[in-house]
N, CA, C and O atoms as a GROMACS GRO file, in nm:
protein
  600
    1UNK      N    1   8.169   7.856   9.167
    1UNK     CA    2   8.174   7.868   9.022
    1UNK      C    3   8.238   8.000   8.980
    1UNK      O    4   8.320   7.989   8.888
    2UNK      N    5   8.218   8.117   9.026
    2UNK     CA    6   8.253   8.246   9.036
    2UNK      C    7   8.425   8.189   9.055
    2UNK      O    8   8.461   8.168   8.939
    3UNK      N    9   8.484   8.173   9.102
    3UNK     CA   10   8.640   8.131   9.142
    3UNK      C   11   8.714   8.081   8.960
    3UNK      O   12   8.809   8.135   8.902
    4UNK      N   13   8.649   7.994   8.925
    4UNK     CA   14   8.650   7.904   8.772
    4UNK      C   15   8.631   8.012   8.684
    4UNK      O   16   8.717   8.046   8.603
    5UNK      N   17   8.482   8.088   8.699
    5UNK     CA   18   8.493   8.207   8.554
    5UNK      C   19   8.649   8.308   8.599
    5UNK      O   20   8.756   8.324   8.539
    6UNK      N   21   8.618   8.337   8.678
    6UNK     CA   22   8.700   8.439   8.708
    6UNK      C   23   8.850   8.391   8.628
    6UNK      O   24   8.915   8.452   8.542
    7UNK      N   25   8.878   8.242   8.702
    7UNK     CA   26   9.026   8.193   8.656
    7UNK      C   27   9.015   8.177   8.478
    7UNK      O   28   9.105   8.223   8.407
    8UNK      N   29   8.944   8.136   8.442
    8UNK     CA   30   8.882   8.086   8.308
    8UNK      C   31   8.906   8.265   8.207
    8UNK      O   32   8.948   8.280   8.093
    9UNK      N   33   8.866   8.355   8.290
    9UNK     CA   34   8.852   8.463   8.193
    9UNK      C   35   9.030   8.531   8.216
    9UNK      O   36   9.109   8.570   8.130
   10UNK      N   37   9.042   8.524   8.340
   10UNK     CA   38   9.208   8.592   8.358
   10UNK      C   39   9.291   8.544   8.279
   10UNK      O   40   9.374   8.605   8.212
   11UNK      N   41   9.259   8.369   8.288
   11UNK     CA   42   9.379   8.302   8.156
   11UNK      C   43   9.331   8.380   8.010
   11UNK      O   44   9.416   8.450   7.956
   12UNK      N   45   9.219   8.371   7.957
   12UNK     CA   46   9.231   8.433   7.852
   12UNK      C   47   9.278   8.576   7.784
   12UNK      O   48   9.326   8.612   7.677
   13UNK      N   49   9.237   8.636   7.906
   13UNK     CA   50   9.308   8.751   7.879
   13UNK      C   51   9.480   8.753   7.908
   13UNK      O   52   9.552   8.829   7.844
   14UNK      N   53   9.508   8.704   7.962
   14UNK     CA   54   9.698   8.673   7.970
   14UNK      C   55   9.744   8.642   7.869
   14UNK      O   56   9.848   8.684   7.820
   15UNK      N   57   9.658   8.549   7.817
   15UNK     CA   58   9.702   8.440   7.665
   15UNK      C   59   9.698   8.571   7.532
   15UNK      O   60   9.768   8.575   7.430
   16UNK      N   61   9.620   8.642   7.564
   16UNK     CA   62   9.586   8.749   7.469
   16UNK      C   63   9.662   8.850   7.427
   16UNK      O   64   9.690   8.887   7.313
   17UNK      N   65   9.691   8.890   7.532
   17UNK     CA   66   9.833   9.025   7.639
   17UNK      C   67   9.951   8.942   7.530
   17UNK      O   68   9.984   8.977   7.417
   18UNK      N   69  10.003   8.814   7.613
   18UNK     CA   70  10.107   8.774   7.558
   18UNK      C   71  10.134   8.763   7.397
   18UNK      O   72  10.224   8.815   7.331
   19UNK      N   73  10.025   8.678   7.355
   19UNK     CA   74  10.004   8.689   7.192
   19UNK      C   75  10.038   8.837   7.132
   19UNK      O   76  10.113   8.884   7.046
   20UNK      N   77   9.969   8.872   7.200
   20UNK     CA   78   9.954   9.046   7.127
   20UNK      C   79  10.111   9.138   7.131
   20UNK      O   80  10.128   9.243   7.070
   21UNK      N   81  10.234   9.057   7.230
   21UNK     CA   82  10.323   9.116   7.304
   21UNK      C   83  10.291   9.269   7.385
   21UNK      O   84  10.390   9.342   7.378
   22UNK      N   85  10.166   9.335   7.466
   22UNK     CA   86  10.112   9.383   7.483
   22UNK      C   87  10.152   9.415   7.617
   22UNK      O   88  10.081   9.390   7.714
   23UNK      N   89  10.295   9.484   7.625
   23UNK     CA   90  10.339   9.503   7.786
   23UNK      C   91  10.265   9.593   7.833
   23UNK      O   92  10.257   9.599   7.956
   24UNK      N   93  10.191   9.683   7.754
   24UNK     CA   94  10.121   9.812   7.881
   24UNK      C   95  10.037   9.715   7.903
   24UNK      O   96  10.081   9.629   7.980
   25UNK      N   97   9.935   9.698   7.866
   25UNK     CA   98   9.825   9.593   7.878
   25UNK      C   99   9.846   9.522   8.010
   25UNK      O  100   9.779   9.537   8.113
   26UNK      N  101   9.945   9.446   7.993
   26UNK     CA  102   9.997   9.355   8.098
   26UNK      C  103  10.079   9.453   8.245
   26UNK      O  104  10.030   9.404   8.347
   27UNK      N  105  10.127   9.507   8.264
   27UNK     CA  106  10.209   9.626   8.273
   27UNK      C  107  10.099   9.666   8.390
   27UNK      O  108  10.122   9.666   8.511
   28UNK      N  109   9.958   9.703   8.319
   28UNK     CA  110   9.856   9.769   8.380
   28UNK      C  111   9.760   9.629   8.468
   28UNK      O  112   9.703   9.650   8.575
   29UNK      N  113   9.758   9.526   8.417
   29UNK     CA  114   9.711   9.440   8.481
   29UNK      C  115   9.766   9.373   8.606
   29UNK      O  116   9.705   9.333   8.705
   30UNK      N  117   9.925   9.369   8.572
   30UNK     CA  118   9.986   9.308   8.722
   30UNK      C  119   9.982   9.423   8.797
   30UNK      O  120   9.947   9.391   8.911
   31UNK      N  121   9.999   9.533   8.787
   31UNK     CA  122  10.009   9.634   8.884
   31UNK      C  123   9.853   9.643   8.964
   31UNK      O  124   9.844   9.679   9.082
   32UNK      N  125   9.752   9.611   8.893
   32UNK     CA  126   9.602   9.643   8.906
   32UNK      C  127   9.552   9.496   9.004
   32UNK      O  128   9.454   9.504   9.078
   33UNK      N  129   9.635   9.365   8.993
   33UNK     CA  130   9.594   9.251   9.072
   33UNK      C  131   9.743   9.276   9.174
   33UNK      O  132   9.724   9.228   9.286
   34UNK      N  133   9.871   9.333   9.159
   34UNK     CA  134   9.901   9.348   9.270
   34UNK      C  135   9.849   9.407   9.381
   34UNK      O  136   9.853   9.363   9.496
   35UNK      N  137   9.768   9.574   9.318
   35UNK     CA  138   9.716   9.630   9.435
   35UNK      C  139   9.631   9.565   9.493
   35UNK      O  140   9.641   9.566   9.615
   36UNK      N  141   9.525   9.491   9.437
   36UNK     CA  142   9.384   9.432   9.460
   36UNK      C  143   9.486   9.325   9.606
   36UNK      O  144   9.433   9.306   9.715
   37UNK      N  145   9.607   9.278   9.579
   37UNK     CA  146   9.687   9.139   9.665
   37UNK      C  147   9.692   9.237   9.810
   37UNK      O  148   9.672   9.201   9.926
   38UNK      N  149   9.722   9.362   9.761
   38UNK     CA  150   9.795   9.439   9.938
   38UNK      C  151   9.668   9.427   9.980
   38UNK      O  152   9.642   9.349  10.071
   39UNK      N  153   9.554   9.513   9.912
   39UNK     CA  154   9.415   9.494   9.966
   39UNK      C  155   9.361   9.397  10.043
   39UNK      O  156   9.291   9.433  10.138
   40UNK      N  157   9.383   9.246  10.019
   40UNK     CA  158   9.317   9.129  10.046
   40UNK      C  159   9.408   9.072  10.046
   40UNK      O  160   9.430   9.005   9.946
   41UNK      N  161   9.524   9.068  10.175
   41UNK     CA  162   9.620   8.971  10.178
   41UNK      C  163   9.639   8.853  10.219
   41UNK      O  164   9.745   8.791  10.224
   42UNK      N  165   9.470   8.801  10.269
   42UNK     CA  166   9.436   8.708  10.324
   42UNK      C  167   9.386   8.586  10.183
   42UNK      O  168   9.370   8.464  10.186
   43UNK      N  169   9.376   8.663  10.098
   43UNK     CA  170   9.315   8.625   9.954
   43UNK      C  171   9.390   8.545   9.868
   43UNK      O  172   9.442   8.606   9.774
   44UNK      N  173   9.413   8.396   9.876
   44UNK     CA  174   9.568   8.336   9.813
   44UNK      C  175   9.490   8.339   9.670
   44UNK      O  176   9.563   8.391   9.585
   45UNK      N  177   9.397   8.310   9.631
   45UNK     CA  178   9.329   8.351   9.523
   45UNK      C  179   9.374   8.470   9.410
   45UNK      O  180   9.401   8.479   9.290
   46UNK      N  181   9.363   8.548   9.524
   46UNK     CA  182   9.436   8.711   9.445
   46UNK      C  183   9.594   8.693   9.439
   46UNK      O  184   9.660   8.706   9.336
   47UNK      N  185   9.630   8.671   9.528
   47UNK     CA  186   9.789   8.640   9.491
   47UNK      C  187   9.810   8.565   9.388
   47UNK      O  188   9.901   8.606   9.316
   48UNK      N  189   9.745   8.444   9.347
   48UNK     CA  190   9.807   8.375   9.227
   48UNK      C  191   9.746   8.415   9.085
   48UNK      O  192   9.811   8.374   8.988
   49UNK      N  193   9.636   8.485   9.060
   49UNK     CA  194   9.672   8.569   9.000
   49UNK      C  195   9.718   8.705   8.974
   49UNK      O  196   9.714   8.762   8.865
   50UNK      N  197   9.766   8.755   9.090
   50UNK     CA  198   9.874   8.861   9.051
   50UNK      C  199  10.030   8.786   9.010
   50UNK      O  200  10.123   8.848   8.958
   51UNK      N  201  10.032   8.637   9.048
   51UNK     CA  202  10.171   8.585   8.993
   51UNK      C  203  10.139   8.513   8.844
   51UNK      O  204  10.234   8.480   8.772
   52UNK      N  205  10.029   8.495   8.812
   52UNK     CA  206   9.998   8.470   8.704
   52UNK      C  207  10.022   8.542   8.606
   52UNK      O  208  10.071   8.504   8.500
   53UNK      N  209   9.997   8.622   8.628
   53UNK     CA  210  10.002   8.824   8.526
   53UNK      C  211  10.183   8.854   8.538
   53UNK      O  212  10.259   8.907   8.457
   54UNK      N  213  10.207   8.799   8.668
   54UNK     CA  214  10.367   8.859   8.637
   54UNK      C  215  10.460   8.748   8.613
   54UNK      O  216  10.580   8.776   8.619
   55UNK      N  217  10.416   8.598   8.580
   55UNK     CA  218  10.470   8.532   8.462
   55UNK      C  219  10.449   8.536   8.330
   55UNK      O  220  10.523   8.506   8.237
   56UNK      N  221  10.353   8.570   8.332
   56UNK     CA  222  10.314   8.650   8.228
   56UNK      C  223  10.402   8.750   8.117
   56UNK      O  224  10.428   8.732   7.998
   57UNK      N  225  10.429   8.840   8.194
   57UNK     CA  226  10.478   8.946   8.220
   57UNK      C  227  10.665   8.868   8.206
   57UNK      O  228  10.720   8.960   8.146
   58UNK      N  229  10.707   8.827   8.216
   58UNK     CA  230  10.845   8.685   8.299
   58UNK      C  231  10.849   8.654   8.121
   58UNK      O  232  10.915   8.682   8.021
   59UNK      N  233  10.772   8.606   8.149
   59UNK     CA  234  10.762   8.488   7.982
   59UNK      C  235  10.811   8.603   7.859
   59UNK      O  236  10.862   8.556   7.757
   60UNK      N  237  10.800   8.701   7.866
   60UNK     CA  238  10.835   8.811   7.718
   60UNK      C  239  10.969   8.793   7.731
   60UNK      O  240  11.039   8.772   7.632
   61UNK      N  241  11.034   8.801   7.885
   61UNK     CA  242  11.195   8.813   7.885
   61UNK      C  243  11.242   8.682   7.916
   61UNK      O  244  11.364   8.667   7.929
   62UNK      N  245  11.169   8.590   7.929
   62UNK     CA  246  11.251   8.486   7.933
   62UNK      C  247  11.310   8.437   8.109
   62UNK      O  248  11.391   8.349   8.138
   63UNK      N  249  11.240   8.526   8.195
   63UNK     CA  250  11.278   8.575   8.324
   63UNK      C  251  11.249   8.409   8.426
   63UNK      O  252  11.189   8.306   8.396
   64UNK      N  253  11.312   8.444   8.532
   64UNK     CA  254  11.257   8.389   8.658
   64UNK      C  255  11.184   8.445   8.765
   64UNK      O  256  11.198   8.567   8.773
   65UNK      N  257  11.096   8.386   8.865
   65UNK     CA  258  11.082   8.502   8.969
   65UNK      C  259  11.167   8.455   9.055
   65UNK      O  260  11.240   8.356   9.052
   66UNK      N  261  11.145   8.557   9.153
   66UNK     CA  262  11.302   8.586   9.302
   66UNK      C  263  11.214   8.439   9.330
   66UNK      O  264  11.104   8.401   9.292
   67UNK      N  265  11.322   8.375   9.418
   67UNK     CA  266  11.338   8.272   9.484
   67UNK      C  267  11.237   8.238   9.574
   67UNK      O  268  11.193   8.124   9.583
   68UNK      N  269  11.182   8.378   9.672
   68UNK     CA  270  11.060   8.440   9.735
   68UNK      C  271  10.901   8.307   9.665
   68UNK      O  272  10.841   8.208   9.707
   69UNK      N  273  10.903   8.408   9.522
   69UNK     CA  274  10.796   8.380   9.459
   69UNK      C  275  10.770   8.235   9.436
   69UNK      O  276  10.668   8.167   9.448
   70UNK      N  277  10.936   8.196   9.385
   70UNK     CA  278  10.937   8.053   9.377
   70UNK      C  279  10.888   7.955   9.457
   70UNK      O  280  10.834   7.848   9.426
   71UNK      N  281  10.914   8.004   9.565
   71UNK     CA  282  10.872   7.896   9.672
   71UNK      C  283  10.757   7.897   9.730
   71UNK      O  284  10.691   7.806   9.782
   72UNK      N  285  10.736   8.017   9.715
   72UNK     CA  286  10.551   8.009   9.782
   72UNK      C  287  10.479   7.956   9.648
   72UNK      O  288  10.363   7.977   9.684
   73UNK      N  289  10.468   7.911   9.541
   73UNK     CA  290  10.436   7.851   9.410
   73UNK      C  291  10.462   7.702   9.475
   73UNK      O  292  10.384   7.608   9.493
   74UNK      N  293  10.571   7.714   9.497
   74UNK     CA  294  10.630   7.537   9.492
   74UNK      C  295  10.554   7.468   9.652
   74UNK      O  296  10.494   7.361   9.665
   75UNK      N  297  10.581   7.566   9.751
   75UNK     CA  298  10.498   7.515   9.863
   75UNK      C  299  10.318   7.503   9.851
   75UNK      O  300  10.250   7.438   9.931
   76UNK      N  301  10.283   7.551   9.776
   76UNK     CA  302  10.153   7.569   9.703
   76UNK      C  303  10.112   7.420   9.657
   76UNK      O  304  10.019   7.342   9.673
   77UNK      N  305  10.230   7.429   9.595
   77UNK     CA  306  10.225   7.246   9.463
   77UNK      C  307  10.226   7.190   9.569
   77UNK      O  308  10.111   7.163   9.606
   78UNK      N  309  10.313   7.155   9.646
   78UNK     CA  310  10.294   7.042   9.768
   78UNK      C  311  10.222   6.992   9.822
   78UNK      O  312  10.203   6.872   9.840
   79UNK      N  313  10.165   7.087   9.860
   79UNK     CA  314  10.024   7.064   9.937
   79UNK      C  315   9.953   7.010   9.872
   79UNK      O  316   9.900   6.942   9.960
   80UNK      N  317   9.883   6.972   9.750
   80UNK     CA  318   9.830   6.909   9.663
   80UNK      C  319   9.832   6.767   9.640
   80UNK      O  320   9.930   6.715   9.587
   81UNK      N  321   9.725   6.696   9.677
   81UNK     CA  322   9.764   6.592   9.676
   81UNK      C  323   9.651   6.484   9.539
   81UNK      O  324   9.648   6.362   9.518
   82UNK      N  325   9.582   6.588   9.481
   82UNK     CA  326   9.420   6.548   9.404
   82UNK      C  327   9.522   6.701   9.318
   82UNK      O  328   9.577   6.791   9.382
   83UNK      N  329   9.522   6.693   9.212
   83UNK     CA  330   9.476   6.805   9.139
   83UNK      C  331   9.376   6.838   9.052
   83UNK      O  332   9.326   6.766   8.966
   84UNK      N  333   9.344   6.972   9.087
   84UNK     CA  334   9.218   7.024   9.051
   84UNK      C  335   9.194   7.111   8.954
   84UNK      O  336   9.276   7.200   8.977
   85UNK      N  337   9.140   7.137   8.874
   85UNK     CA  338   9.137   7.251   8.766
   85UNK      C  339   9.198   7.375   8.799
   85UNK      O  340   9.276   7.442   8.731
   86UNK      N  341   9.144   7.400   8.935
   86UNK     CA  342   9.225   7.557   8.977
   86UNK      C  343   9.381   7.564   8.987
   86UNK      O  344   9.450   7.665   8.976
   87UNK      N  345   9.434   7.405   9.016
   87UNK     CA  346   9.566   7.384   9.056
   87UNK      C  347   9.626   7.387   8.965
   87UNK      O  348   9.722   7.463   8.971
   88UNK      N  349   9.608   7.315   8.846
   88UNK     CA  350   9.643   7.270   8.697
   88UNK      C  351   9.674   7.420   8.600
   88UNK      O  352   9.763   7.444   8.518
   89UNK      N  353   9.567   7.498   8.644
   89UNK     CA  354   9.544   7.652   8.540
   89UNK      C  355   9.648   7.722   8.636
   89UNK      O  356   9.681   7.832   8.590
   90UNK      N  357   9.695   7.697   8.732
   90UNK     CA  358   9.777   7.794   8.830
   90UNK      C  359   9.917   7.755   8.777
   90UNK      O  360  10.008   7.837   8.778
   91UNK      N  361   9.938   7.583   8.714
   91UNK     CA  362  10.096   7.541   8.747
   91UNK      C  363  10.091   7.603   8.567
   91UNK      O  364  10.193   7.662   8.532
   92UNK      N  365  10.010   7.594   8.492
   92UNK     CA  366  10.023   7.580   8.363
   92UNK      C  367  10.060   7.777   8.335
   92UNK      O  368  10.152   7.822   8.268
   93UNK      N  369   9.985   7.833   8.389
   93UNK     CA  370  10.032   7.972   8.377
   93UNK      C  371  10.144   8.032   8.507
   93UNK      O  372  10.132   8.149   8.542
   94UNK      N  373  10.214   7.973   8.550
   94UNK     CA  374  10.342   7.999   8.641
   94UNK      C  375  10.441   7.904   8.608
   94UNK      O  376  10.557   7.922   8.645
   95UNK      N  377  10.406   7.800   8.540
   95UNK     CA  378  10.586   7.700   8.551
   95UNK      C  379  10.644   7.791   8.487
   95UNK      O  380  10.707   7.829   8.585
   96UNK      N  381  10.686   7.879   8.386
   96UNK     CA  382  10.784   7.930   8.333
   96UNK      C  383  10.870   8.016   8.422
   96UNK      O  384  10.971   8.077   8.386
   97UNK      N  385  10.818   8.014   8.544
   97UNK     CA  386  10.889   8.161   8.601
   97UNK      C  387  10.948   8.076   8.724
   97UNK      O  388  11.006   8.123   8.822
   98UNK      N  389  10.919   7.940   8.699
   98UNK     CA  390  11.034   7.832   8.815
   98UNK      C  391  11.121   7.740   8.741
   98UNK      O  392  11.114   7.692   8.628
   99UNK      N  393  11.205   7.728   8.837
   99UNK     CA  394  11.343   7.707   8.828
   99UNK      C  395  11.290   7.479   8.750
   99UNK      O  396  11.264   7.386   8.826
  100UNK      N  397  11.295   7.472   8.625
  100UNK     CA  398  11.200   7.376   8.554
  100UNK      C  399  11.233   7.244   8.679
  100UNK      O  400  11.149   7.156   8.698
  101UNK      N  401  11.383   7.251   8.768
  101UNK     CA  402  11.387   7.092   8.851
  101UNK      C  403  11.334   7.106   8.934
  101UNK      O  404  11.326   7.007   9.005
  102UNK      N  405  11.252   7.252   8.992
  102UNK     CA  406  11.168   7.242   9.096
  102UNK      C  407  11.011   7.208   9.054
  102UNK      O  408  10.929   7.223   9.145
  103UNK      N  409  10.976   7.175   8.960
  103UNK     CA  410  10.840   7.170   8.885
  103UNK      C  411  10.854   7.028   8.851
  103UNK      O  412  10.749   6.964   8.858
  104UNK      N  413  10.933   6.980   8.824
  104UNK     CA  414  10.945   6.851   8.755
  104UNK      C  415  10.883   6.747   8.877
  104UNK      O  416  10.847   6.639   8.829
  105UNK      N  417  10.872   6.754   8.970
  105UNK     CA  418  10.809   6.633   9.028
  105UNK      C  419  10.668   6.665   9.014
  105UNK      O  420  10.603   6.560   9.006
  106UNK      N  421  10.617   6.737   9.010
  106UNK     CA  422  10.444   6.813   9.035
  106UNK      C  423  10.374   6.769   8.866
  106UNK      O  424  10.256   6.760   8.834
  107UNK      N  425  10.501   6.748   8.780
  107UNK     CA  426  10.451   6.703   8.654
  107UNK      C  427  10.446   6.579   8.654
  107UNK      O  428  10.353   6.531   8.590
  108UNK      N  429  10.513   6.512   8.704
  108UNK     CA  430  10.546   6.379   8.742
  108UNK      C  431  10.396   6.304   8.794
  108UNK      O  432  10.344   6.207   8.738
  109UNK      N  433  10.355   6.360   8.888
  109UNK     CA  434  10.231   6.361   8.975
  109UNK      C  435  10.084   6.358   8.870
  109UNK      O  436   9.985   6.290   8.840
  110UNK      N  437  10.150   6.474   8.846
  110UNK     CA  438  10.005   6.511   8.733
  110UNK      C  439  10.009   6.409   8.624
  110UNK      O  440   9.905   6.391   8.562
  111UNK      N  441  10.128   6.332   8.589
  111UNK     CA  442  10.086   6.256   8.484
  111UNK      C  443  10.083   6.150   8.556
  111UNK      O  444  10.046   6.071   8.468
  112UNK      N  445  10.093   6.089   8.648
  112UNK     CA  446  10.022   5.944   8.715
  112UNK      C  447   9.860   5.966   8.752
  112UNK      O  448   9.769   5.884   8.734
  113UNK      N  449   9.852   6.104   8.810
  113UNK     CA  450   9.683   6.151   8.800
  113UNK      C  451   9.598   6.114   8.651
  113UNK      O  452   9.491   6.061   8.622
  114UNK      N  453   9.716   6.179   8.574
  114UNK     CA  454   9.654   6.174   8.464
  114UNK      C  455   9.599   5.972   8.396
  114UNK      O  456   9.495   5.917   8.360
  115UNK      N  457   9.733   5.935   8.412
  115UNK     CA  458   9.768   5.822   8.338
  115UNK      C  459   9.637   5.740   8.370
  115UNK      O  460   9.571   5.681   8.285
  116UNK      N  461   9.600   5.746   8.551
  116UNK     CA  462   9.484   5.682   8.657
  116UNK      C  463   9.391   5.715   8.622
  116UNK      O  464   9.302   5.641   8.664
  117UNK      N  465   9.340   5.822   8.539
  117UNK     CA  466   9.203   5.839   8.510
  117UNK      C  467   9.177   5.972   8.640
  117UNK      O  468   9.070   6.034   8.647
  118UNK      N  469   9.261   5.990   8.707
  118UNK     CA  470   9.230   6.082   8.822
  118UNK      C  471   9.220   6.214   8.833
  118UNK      O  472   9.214   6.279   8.937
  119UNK      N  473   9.219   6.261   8.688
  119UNK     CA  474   9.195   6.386   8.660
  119UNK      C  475   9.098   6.384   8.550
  119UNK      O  476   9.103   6.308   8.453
  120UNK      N  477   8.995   6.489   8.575
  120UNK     CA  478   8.878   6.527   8.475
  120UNK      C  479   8.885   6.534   8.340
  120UNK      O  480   8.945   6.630   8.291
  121UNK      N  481   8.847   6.469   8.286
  121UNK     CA  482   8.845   6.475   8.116
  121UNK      C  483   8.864   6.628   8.093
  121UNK      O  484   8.977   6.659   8.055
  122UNK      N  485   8.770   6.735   8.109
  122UNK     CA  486   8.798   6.876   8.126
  122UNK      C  487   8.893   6.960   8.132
  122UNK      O  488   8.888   7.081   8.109
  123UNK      N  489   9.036   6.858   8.183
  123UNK     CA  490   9.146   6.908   8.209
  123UNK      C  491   9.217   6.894   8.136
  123UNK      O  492   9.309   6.976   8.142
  124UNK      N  493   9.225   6.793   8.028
  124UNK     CA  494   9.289   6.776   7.953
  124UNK      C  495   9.356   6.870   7.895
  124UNK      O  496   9.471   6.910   7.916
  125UNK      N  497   9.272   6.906   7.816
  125UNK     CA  498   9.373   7.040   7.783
  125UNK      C  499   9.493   7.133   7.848
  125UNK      O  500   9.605   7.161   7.808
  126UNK      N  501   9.439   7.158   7.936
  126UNK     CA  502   9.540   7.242   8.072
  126UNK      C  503   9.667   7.144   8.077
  126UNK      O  504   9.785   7.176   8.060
  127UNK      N  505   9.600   6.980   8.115
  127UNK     CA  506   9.728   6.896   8.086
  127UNK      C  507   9.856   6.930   8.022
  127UNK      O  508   9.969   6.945   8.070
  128UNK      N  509   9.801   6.938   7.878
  128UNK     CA  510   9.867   6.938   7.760
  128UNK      C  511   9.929   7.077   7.782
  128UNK      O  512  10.042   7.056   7.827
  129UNK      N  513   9.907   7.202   7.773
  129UNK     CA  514   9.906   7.297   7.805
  129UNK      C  515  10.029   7.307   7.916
  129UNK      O  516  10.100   7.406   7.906
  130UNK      N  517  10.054   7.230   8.002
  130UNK     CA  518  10.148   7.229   8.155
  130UNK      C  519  10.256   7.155   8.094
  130UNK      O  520  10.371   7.189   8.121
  131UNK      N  521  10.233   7.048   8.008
  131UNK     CA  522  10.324   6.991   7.944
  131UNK      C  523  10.459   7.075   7.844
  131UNK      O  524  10.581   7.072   7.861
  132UNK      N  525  10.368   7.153   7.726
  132UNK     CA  526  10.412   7.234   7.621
  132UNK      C  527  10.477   7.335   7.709
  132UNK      O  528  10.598   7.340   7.683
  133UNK      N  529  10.447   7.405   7.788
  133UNK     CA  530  10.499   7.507   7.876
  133UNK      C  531  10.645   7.481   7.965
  133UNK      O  532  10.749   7.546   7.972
  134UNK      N  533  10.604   7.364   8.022
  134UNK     CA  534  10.763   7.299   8.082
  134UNK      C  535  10.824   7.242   8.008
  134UNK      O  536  10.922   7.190   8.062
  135UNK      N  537  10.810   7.212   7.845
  135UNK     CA  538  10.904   7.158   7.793
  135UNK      C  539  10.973   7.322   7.710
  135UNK      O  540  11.094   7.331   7.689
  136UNK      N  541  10.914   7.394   7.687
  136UNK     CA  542  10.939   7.498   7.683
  136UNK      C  543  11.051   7.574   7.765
  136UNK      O  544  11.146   7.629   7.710
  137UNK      N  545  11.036   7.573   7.875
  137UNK     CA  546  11.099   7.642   8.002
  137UNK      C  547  11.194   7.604   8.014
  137UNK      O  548  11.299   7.668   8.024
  138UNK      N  549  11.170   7.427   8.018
  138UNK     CA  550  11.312   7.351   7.999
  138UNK      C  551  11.441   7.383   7.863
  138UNK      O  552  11.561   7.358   7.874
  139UNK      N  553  11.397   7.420   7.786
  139UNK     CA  554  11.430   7.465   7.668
  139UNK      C  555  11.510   7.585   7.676
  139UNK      O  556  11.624   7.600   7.631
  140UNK      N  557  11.437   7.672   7.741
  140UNK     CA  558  11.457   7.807   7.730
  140UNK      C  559  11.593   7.804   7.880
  140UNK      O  560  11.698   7.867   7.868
  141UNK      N  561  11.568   7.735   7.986
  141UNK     CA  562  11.680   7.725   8.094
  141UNK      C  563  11.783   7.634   8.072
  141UNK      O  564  11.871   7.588   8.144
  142UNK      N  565  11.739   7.615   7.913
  142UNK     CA  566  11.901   7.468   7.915
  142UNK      C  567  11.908   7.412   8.009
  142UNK      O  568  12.015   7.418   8.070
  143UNK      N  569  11.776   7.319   8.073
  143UNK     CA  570  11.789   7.202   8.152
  143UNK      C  571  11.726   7.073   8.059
  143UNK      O  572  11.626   7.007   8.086
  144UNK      N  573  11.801   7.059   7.960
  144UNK     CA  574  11.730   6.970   7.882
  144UNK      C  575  11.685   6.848   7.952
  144UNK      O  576  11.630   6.763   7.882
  145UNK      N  577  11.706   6.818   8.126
  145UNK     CA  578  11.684   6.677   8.161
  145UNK      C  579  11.538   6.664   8.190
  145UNK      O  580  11.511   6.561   8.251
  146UNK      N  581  11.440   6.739   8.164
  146UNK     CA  582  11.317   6.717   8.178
  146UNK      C  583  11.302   6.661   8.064
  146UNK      O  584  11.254   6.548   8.067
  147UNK      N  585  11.325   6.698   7.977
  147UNK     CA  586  11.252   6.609   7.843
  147UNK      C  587  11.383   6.463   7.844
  147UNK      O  588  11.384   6.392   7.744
  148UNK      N  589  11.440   6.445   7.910
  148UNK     CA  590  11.489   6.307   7.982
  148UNK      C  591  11.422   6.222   8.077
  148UNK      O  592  11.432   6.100   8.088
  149UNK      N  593  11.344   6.310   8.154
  149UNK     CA  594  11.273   6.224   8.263
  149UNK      C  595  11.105   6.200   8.202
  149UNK      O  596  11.011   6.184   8.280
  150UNK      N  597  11.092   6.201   8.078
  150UNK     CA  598  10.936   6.162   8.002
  150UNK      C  599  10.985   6.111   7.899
  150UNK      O  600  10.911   6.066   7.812
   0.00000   0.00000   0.00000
């Protein structure tokens, strides 16, 4: 349960940072969950939110991350075969900082989960949330073919 508050309170405060356009804030937070990542590099936990904070951080400029980041995100999604609240709050606060045709199947997924009943009423939101965000991204990378493939 500790894993959920923890994720539950980090999103809010990101959502907050960003609203606020609040780069020290943020600035001071990715630097503060990067160190916590060298610390505990065994900790994939801590890593995704230190990439959480620095899409975060991505999203003011409109940015991508290095290719690096990308893929350990996207090899992440793969592995997934049930998504789970932790998975859902991870893709919904990082799709912006991937490349939107590498995300587009993992949405794909999530909405047959969804469509099946195979995701938690609870999630809904986050759903919606993963949705608005990649149509967003898509927007913002002039790949308008995601909002072609829904």
């Amino acid at each position: 349960m500790e894993k959920k508050n923890n994720l539950k309170t980090l999103t809010t405060v990101l959502s907050q940072y960003y609203q606020d356009n609040d780069r020290q804030k943020l600035d001071q937070l990715t630097q503060l969950l990067q160190s916590d990542t060298i610390k505990n590099p065994s900790d994939p936990f801590m890593r995704h939110y230190y990439l959480m904070s620095l899409s975060t951080l991505y999203h003011l400029d409109f940015l991508v991350a290095s290719i690096d980041d990308q893929n350990e995100l996207i090899d992440y999604f793969f592995n997934i075969s049930y998504w789970q609240f932790y998975d859902l709050c991870l893709l919904a606060n990082v799709v912006n900082m991937i490349h939107v045709e590498r995300i587009t199947p993992y949405i794909s997924d999530i909405l047959k989960q969804y469509a099946t009943n195979n995701i938690p009423t609870a999630s809904v939101e986050t759903v919606s949330k993963i949705l608005i965000n990649a149509l967003e991204t898509s927007i913002i990378q002039k790949k308008m073919t995601l909002l072609d493939t829904y």
